[in-house]
N, C-alpha and C positions, 0 to 999 in steps of 0.2 A: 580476598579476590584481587588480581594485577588490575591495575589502574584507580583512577579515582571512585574517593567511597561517597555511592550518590547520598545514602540516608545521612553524612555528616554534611551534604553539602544544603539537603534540603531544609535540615536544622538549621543551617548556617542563613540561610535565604529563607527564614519564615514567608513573609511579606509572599514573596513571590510563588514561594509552594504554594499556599495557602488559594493565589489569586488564581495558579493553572488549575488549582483541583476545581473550586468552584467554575471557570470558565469552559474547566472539562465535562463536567456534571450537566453544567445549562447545556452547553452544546452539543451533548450527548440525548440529551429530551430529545431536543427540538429534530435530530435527526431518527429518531425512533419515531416521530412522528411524520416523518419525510419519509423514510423509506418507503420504496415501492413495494408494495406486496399482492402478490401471486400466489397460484395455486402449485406450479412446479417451477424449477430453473427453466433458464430459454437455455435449450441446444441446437446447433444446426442440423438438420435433417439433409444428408449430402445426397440426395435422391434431385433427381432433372425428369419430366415427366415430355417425351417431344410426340407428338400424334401427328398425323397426317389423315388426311381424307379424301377418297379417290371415289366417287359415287359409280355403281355398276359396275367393278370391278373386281372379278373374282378372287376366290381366298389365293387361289397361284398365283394370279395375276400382281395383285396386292403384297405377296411376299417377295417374289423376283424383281417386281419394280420398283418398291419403296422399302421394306423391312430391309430389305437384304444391301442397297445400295446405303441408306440411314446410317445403316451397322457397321459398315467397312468404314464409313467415315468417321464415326465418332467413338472406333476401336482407336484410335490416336490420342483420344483426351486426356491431360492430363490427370496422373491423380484417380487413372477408373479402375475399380474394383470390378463388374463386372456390368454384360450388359444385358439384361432379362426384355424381351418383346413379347406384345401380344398383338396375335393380325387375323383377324375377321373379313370376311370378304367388302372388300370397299374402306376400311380402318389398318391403318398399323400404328400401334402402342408401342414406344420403347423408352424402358426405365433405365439410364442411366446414373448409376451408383459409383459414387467414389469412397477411395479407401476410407472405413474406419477411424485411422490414422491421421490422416489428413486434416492440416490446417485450417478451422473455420474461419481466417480469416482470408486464406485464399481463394474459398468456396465463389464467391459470387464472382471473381476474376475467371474461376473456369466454366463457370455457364455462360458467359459471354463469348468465350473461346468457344462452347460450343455449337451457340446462335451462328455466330462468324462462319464456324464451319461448316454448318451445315447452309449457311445461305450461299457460299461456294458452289454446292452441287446444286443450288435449289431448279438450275434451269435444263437440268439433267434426268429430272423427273418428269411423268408422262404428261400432258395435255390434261387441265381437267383436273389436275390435283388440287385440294386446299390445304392450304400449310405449307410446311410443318409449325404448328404451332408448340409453344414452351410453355409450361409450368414447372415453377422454381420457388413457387410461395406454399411449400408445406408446412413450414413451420407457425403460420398463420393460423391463430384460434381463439374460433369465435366461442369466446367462455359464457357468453349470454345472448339466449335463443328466444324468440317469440313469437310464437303458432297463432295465426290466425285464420279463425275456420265463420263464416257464413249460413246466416237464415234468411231464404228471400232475396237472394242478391247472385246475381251470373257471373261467372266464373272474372270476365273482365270487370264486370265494378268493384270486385271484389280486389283485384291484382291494382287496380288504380286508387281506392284507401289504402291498401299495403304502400304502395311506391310512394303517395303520398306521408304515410308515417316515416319511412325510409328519411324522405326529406327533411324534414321537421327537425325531427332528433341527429342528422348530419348539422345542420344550421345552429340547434339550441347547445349540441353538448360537446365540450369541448377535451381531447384524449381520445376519440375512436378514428381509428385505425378505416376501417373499412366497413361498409352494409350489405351482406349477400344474402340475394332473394333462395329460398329454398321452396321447390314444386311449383314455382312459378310458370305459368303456359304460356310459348310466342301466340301470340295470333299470326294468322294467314288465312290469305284469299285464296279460295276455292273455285275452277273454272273449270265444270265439266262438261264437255261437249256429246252431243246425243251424234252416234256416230250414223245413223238411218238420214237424217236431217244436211249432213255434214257430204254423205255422200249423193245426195239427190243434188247437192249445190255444186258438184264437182271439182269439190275442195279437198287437199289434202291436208295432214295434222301440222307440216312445216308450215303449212302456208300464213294457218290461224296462227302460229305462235310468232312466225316473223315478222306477222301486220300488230299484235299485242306489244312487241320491244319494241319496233318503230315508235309504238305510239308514246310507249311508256317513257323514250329516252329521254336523256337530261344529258341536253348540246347550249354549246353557249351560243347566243345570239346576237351577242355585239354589242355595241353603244354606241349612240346618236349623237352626235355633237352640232347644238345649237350656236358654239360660236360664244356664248357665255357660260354653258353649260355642259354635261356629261351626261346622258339621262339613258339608264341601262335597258337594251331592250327585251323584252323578255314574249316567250311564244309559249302560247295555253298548249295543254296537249299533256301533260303528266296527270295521271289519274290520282283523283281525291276521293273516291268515292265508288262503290260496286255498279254503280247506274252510268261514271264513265268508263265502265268497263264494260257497258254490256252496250257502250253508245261506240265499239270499235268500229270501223270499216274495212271490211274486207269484198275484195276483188272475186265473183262468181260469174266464170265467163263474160265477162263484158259487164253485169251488172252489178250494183254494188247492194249490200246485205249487210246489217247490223249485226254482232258478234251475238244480241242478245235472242234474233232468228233460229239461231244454233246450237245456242249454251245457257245455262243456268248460271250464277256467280251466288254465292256466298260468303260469309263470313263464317271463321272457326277457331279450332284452335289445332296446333300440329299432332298428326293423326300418323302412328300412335303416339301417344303423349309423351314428351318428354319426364324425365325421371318425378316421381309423387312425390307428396309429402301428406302424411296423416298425422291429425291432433286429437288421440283419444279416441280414432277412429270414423273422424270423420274429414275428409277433405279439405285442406286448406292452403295457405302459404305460410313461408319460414321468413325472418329476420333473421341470419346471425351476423351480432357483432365483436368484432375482436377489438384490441387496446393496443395505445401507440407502445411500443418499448420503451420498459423503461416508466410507466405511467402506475398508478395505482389504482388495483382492479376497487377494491373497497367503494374510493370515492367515485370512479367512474358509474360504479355499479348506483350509491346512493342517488347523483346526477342523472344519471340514466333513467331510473325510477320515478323519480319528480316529474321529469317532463316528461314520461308517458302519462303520469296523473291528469296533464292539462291535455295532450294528445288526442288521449283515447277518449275522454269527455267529450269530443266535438265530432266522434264516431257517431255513424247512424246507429240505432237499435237494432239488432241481429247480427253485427260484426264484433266476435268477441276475440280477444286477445289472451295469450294463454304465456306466464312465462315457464317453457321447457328447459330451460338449463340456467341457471343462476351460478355461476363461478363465484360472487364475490359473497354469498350464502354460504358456500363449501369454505372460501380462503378465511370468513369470518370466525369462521367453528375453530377451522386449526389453529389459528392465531389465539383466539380462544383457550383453545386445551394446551397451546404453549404457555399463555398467561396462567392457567391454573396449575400447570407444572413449575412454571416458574413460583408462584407464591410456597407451591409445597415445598422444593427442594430449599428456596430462603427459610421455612419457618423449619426444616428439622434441622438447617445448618445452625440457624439461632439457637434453638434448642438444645443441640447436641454442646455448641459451645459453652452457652449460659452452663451448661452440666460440670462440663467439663473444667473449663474456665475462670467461672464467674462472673460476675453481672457486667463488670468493667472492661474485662479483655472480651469478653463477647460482643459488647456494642462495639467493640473497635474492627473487629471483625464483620459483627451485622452492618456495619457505615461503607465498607469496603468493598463489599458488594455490589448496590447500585453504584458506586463512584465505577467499578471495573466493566461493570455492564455499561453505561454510558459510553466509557470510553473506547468499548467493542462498536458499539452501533456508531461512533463518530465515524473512525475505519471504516466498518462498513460503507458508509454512506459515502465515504472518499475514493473509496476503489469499485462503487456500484455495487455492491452486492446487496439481493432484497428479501425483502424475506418469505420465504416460501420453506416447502415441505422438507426441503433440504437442511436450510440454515436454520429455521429454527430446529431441528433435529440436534444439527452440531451445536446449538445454545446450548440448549437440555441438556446434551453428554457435557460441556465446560464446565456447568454448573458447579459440578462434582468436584471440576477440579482446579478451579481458579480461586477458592479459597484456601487453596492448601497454603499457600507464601505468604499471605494475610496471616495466619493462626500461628502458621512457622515462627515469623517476624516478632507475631508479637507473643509469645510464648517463652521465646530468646527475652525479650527487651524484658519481661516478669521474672525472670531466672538472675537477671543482672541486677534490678532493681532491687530484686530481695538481698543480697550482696554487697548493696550502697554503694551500688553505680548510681548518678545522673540518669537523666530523661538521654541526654546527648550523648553520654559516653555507650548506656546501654545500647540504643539503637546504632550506635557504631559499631560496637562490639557485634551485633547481630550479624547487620553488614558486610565486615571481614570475614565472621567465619562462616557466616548459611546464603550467601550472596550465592556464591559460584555453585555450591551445589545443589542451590533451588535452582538456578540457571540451567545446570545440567540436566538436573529431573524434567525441566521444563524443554527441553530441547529435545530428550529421550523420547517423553511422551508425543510431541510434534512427528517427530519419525514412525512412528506407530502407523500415522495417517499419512506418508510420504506417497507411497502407491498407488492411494484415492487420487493426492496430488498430481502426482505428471504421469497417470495410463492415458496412452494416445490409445483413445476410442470414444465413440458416442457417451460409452457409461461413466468414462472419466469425466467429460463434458460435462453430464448429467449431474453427476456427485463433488466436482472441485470444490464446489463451496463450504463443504462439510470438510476439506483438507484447511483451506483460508479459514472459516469462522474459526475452529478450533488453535491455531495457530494463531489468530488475532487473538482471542479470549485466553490461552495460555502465556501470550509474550505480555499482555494488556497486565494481565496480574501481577506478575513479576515487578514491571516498574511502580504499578501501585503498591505492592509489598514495601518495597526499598524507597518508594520517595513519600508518596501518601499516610502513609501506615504510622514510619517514627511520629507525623505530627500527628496523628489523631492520638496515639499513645502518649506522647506529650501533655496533649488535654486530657485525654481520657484516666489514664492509668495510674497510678498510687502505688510507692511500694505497701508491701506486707506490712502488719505490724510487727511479726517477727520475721528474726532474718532467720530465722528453723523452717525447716520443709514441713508442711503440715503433714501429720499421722495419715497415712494410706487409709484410704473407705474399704467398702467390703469388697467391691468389681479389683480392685487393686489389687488386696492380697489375696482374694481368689484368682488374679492372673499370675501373681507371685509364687504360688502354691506350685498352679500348672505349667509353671514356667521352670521352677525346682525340678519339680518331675521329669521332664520333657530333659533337662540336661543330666539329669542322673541316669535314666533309662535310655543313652543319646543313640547307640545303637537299635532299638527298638523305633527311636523319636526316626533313624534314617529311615529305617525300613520301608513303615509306615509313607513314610513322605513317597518313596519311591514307587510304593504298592498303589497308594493314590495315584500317580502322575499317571501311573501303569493305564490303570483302570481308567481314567479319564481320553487316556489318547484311543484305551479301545469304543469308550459313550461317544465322542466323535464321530467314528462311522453310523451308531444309530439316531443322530439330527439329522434330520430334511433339510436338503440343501433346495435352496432358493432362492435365485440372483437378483428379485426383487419380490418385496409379497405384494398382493393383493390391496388394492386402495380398499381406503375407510370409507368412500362412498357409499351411498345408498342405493345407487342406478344397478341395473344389468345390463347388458348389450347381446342380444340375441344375430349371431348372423345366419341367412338362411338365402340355401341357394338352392335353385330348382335346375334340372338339367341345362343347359347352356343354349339347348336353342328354346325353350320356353319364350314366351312373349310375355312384354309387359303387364298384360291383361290377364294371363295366366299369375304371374307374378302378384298383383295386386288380391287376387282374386284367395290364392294363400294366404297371403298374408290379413285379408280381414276374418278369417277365420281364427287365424293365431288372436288378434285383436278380440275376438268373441270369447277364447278364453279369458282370457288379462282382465275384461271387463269384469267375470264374477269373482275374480278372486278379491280377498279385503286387503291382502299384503300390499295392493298394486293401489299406488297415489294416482299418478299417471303415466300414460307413456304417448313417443313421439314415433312414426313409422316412417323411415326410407326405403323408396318404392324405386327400385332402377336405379340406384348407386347406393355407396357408402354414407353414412351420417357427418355430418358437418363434423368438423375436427373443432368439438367443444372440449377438447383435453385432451394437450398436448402428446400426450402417449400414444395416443393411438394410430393403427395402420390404416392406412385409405388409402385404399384401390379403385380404379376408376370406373366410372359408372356402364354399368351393362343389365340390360334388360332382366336377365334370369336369375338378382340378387337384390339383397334388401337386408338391411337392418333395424333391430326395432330396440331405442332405449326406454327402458321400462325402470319406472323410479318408486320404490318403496318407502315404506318409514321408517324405518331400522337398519342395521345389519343382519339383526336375526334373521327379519322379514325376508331380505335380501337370501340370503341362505336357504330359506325354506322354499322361498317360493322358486330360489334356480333348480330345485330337486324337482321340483313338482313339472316346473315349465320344461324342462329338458325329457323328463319320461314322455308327456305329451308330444312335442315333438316329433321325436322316433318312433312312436306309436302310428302318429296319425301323417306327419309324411317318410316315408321308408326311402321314396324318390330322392330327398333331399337330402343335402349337407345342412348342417345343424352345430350350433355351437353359442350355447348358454354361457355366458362368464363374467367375473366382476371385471369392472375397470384395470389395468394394471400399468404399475409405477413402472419409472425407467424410460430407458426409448424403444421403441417400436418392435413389438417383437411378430405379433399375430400368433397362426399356429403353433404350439410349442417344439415340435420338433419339424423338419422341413427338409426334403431332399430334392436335389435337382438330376436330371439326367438328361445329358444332352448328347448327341447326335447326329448325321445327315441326313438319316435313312427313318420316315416316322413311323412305318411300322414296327422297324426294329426297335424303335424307342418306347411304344405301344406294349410290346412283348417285355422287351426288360421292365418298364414301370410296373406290371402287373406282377410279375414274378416278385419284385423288390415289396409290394402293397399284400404280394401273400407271407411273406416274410416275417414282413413288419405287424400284421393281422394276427399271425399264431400266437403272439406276444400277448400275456394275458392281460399288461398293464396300458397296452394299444389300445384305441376305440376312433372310432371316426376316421379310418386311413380313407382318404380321399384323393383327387387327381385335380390341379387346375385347369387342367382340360387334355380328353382321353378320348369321349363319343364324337364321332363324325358329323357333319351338320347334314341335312337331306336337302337339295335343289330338286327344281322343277326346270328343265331347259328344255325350251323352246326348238322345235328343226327348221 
């Protein structure tokens, strides 16, 4: 190989080899032990979520005045792939997506450009509008969830020990990201006025609501200066309480009337309820917490756990705590069955060496290995990469092949030594002549995974790491071959007693045999070769293509949508029935219900759409995979059975980024009936299709008003 030959130079500098290998090894632990580990890689999710809120104003009204002004503006953004709205009378929804392609490090510079621009138009929109508000934190996931459901306790004492655990565990544990309540209810004051009462006082309803803000308002009232002092002045009159609410004055005719002459006040909570949460089917609040980037779920998870132990002990009886999604349980496992692959593929490489080998070039090899893995995970840990479903993947596959230049090396330096080479001359000798072409081989096989490497898309994003580990653990060998290797060989390795090549075993000359053959019969030996290639490029078309499989979780994820104008209470009311099944089945550990939106983004994969009365997901957690399998047959018949109304869709978890329904067309438009007509035509289409099931519309049915003359 041109230039300098390292394994003479490492010979030459024992002392020093000797000092980087062990500095390499310690340092390599300790970052195995640092690494952060997860359950997927982080990817940017180039999705911007901008809402606005217009109360009492109609679906036309809502599209012409905000959807449609929203759109023209932030048809300019850089970087946009396309832009998808959703607009309900009084709401408009618009998903702005950028390319694919596009720069994750660019990503948060153009959500700001899009903040920007839309606060340009913001005074351009109608009176009465709220927002536009921004969401730009999807890639946010809270991998550990904790349901807490109530016996004997009202919906508020209940949300006030939630808030208060909230606290606690922000205060005690140190690496969480963020705490978000899930099914949490606002409260609000309720002011009904008896309208019989109201008009016998010859009041109208502006009148009661303008003497209520008067009274409610918060004006500043000055400050008094005594000459040595500042002392703030401050005027009663802000309501603390339903009883200063019902202590208003208001003006009837000439006399004055207390609010509570009039009206009833209450307290409650917001009617209809904002989006549910169920635990096991019964009522309660969520915790999800996510981890700082960059942090290890493992240990947060362990800390995590601890201080709810002292937490929840100081809970009243009847408040019980449930945890629904454990991440660092699932990332334990994988780690886990990396470990156990890891010991298998070290114990048949030892094996196959020792066979092969000998007791001696085998431990030189068996010693190479963790030295090579150490100094993968130092890398690692110097360029961030952590470990998750990804990278230990691309361990696994290295495994296989970063002891090739090890065995090479030293296989050469046994070949020289039986010849009455030196320790030094042999592994020179190695060196010069298998240097470059393990090099090559090792470069070869790196291009293999070049296209994981640099595809500009979310799924390149997703898989880079498995382009890097393999590439570190390929180039990582190589140097250990060439500098580590001669010296362990040094210690390790003996020539032969004789310098004769020991007599072939029986696997020898039976490859000898079929090796004879094969070059006597060599036209036969092509044929064959080619009749195979043949035959395999035709098995090709029958593998199942699959851009990513199915997670090894245990959960389900059931989505279920009921016509679109349904109500919540409709909503809910399905879904504790779905819950009445799940309860008798034995597959079913537990499960968590979202009532009026999508389920907390507890893994990363998933797609979440924003919350709307007439949808709900339910994750339902088994003990197995079998389980898992059996019971999605069973829960999906059910479904189609018992609602026909509904969209429906049973499925495991699935790796990658975000995909939802598997196949997805758009048809866009000016005219919605015409849009209406072609959808239906395209959905009979797609329906004849016997390998189609569930063709569905994100929204097709008309809503029904009631308006007033």
């Amino acid at each position: 190989m041109i230039g300098p030959n390292l394994s003479d130079w490492s010979l030459r500098s024992r002392a020093l080899t000797v000092y980087l290998m062990v500095i390499a090894t310690v340092a390599g632990i300790f970052a195995f032990a640092n690494l952060g580990r997860d359950e997927d890689p982080t990817f940017t999710i180039k999705t911007m979520l901008v809402t606005a809120v217009w109360p009492g104003a109609t679906l036309e009204e809502t599209q012409n005045q905000i959807t449609d002004r929203l759109e023209r503006r932030l048809q300019e953004t850089t970087g946009l792939d396309a832009l998808r709205s959703i607009t309900r009378p009084g709401i408009a929804t618009i998903y702005v997506d950028l390319e694919g392609a596009f720069p994750p490090e660019r990503v948060a510079s153009v959500w700001q450009e899009v903040r920007n621009a839309v606060g340009d138009i913001r005074h351009t929109l109608p009176q009465g509008v709220l927002g536009p508000f921004f969401n730009d934190d999807f890639g946010d996931v809270f991998g550990i969830v904790y349901g807490f459901t109530s016996d004997g306790f009202s919906e508020r004492e209940l949300r006030d020990y939630v808030d208060g655990v909230r606290s606690e565990l922000l205060l005690q544990v140190d690496g969480i990201e963020k705490i978000e309540f899930i099914g949490a209810q606002d409260e609000q004051i309720f002011i009904e006025l008896q309208p019989d009462r109201v008009a016998a006082m010859g009041l109208d309803y502006s009148q009661v609501f303008a003497a209520i803000a008067a009274q409610n308002a918060v004006r500043p009232s000055g400050v008094f200066n005594t000459g040595q002092e500042n002392i703030i002045l401050r005027v009663s009159g802000a309501f603390e309480s339903e009883a200063d609410i019902l202590g208003v004055s208001l003006n009837a005719g000439g006399r004055m009337i207390r609010l509570g002459d009039i009206a009833s006040v209450h307290r409650g909570f917001v009617d209809p309820p904002s989006p549910l949460f169920h635990i096991n089917g019964k009522r309660g609040i969520g915790l999800g917490i996510s981890m700082r980037e960059g942090g290890d779920i493992l240990d947060l998870g362990q800390r995590i756990r601890t201080a709810m132990t002292g937490i929840t002990a100081n809970l009243p009886v009847g408040i019980e705590p449930v945890l629904v999604s454990d991440q660092p349980t699932v990332v334990d496992r994988a780690i886990g069955d990396f470990t156990t692959s890891l010991y298998q593929a070290v114990g048949i490489i030892l094996a196959v060496s020792f066979l092969t080998l000998g007791v001696r070039p085998g431990a030189v090899v068996a010693i190479a290995i963790p030295i090579t893995l150490a100094v993968v995970f130092l890398v690692m840990q110097t360029v961030g990469i952590d470990l998750h479903r990804v990278s230990l993947g691309a361990l696994i596959i290295a495994l296989a092949l970063l002891v090739d230049d090890a065995m090479t090396t030293t296989d050469a330096m046994l070949r020289r030594l039986a010849v009455g080479d030196t320790v030094d001359k042999a592994a020179t000798f190695a060196y010069s002549r298998l240097a470059a072409p393990m090099l090559t081989g090792t470069l070869i096989t790196i291009a293999g995974f070049v296209p994981i490497g640099f595809a500009q898309s979310q799924a390149g994003e997703y898989t880079i790491s498995l382009f890097q580990v393999v590439a570190i653990a390929l180039i990582a060998s190589w140097f250990v071959a060439v500098l580590f290797t001669p010296i362990l060989g040094g210690l390790i390795l003996r020539p032969p007693a004789s310098a004769e090549a020991p007599a072939p075993g029986p696997i020898l000359r039976s490859y000898g045999r079929f090796l004879n053959l094969a070059i006597t019969w060599r036209w036969v030996t092509i044929a064959v070769t080619v009749g195979v290639f043949a035959l395999s490029i035709l098995g090709l078309g029958l593998v199942k293509r699959q851009f990513f499989p199915a997670s090894d979780r245990f959960e389900l994820v059931v989505d279920f949508q009921l016509p679109r104008s349904s109500s919540i209470f409709a909503t809910e009311a399905a879904v504790e029935r779905i819950e009445g099944f799940l309860a008798e089945r034995d597959e079913v550990d537990f499960w968590s219900s979202y009532i009026g939106r999508n389920v907390i983004r507890f893994y990363l994969p998933l797609a979440i759409q924003p919350p709307s009365d007439h949808q709900s997901q339910i994750v339902v957690m088994t003990h197995s995979v079998d389980e898992r399998i059996a019971l999605e047959d069973a829960l999906d018949a059910y479904l189609v059975e018992t609602f026909p109304e509904a969209v429906v869709r049973v499925s495991p978890l699935e790796m990658g980024p975000p995909i939802g329904w598997p196949l997805q067309w758009r048809i866009s438009g000016p005219d919605i009936e015409v849009l209406r007509d072609e959808a239906m035509k395209l959905a009979g289409t797609i329906a004849a299709d016997p390998r189609a099931r569930r063709v569905h519309f994100d929204w097709i049915e008309p809503a029904r008003e009631v308006r007033a003359q």
